[in-house]
TORVEXMI-656729 format. One record per residue: z, y, x of N, C-alpha, C in turn; residue in one letter. Coordinates in steps of 0.2 Angstrom, whole numbers, padded with zeros to 4 digits, always signed. Layout:
REM TORVEXMI-656729
ZYXZYXZYXA...
END
This chain:
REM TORVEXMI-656729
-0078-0061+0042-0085-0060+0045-0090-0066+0043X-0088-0073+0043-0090-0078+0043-0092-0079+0035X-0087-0076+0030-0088-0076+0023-0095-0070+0022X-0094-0065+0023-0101-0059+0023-0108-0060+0024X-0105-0065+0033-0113-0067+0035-0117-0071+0030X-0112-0076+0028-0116-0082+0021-0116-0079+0015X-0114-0073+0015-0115-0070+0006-0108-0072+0002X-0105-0074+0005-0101-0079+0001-0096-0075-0005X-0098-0076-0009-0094-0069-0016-0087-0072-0014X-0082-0064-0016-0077-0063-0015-0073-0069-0021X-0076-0068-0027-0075-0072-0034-0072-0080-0030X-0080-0083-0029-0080-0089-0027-0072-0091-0020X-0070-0086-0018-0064-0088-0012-0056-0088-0017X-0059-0082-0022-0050-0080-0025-0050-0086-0033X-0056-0085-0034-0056-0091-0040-0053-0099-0038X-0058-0099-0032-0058-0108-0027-0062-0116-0030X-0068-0112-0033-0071-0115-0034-0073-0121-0028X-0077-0128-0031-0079-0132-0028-0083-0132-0019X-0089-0124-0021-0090-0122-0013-0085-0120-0009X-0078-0117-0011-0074-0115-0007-0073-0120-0004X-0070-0125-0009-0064-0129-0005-0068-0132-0001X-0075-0133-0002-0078-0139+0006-0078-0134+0012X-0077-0126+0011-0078-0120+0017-0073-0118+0020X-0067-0117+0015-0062-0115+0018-0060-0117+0026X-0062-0123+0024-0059-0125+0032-0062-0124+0040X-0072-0121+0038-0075-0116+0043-0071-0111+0042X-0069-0106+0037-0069-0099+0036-0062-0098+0040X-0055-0104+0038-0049-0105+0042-0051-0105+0051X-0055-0109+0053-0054-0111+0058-0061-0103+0062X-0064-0101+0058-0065-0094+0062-0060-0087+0063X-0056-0089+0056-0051-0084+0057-0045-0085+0062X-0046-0090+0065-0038-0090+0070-0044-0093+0077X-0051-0092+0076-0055-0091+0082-0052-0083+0085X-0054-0080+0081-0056-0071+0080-0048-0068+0082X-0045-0071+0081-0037-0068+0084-0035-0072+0090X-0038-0079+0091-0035-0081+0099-0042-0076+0103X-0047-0075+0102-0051-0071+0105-0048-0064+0106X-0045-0062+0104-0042-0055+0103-0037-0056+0111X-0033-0057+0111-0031-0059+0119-0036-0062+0122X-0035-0058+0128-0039-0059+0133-0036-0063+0138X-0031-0065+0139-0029-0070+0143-0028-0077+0141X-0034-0080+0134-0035-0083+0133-0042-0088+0135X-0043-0092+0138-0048-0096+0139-0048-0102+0132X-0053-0102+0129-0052-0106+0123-0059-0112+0124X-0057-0118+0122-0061-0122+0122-0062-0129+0116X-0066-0132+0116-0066-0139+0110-0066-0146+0114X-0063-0149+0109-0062-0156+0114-0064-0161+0108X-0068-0165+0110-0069-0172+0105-0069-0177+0110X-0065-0182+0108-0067-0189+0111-0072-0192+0114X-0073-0197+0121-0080-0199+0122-0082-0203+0113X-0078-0207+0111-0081-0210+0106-0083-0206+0100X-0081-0199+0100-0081-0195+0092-0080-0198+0087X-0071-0201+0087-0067-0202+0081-0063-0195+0083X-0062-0193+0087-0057-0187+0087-0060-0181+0090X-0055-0176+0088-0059-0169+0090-0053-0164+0088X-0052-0160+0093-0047-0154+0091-0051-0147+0091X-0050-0144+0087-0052-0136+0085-0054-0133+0091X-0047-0132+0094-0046-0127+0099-0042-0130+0107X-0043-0129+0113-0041-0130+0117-0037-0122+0120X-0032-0120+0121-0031-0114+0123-0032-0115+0132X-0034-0112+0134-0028-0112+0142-0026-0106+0145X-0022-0105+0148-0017-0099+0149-0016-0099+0157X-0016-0098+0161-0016-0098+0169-0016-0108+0167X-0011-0111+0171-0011-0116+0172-0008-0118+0167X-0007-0115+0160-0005-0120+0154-0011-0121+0149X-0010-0128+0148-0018-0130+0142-0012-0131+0134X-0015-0128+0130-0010-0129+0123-0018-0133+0118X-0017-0141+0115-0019-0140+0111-0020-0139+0103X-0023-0135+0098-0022-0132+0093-0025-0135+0088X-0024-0136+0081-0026-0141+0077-0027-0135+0070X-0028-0134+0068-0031-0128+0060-0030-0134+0055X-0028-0131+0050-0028-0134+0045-0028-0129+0039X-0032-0127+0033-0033-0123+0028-0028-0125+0023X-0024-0129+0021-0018-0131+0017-0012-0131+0021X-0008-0135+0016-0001-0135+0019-0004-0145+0023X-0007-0147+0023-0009-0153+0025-0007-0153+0032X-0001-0157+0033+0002-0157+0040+0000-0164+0045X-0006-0167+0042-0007-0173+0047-0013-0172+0050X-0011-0173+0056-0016-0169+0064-0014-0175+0067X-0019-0182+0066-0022-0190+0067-0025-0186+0074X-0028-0182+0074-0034-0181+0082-0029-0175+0086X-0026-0171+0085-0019-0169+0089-0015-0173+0092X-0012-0179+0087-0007-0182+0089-0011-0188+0092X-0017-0189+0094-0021-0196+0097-0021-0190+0104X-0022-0184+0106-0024-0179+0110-0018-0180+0117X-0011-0177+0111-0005-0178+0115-0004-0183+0118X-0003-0191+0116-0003-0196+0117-0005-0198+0123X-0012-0196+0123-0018-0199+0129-0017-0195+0137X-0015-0187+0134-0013-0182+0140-0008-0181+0140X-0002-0184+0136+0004-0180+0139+0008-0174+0141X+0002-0173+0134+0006-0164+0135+0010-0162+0132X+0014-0157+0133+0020-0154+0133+0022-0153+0125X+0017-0148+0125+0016-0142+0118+0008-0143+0114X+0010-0144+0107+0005-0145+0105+0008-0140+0097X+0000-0137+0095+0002-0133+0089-0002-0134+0082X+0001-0136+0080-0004-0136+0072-0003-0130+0069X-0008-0125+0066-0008-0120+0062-0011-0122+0056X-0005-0119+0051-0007-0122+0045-0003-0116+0036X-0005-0117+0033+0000-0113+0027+0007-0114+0026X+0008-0121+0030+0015-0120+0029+0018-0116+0035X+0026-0116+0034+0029-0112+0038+0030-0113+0047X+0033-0108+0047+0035-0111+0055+0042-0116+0055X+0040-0121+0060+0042-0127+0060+0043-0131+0067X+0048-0133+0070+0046-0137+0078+0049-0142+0078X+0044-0148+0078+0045-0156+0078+0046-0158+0085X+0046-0163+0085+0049-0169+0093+0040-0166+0095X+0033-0168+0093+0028-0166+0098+0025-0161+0094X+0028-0155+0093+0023-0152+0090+0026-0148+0085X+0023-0141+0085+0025-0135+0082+0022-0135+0079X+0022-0131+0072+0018-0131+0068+0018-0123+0067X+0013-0117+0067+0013-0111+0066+0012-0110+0061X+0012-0105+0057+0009-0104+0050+0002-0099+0053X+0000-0099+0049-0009-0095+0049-0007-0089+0050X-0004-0086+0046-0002-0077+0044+0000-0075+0050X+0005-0080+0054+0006-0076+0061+0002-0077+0069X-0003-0079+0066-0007-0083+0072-0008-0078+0079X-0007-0070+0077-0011-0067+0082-0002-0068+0087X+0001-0070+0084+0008-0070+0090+0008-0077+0093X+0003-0082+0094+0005-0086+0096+0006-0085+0104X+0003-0080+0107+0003-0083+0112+0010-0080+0116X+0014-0074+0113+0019-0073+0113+0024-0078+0111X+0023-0083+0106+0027-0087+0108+0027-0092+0111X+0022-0096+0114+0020-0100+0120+0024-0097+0130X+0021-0089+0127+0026-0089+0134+0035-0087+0132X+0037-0086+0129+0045-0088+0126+0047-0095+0129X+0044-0099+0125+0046-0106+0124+0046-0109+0130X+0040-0108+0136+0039-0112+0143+0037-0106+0146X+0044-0102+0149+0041-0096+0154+0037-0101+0161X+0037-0105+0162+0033-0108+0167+0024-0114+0164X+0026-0113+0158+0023-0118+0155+0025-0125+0158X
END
């Protein structure tokens, strides 16, 4: 939708020309808006730093679990303002969504994009209490 509303030719996304690659990462991070939106038992929110060096995409919360989510349009798995996020709050479960595969490190999970609309399926799996 976010491609249509800007005109953005189909060429310019499948070719990956110069304007792509500076867009992708809006177009990425509205497409995994539009599917945590799609569940309704998502509250979804944005987090930046009081200093704005950091900033996370998405904050989920779920009853009383907060998850937070990092977007990435590549396989580029370094998530600097995720991993400053978890540190600072101490949270549990943190998710980076990204091209690469599915994947569970020591802080942090990493989803792939294709399967975003299961995320929340797998959040309650992994900590039926959160």
């Amino acid at each position: 939708m976010l491609g249509a509303m800007c005109r953005l030719n189909a060429r310019t996304i499948l070719e990956g020309n110069r304007l792509f690659e500076e867009f992708k990462g809006s177009l990425t991070e509205q497409y995994v808006l539009q599917q945590l939106i799609v569940n309704s038992e998502n509250d979804i929110f944005y987090w930046s730093a009081e200093n704005a060096t950091s900033e996370l995409d998405f904050l989920i919360q779920t009853d009383d679990c907060i998850v937070p989510l990092e977007v990435k349009a590549e396989e580029n798995l370094q998530a600097k303002s995720l991993k400053i996020f978890v540190q600072k709050y101490g949270v549990r479960d943190a998710v980076r969504v990204s091209m690469s595969g599915f994947r569970e490190q020591d802080w942090v999970t990493n989803f792939p994009l294709y399967n975003i609309g299961n995320l929340n399926r797998y959040l309650r799996e992994k900590n039926n209490n959160c």
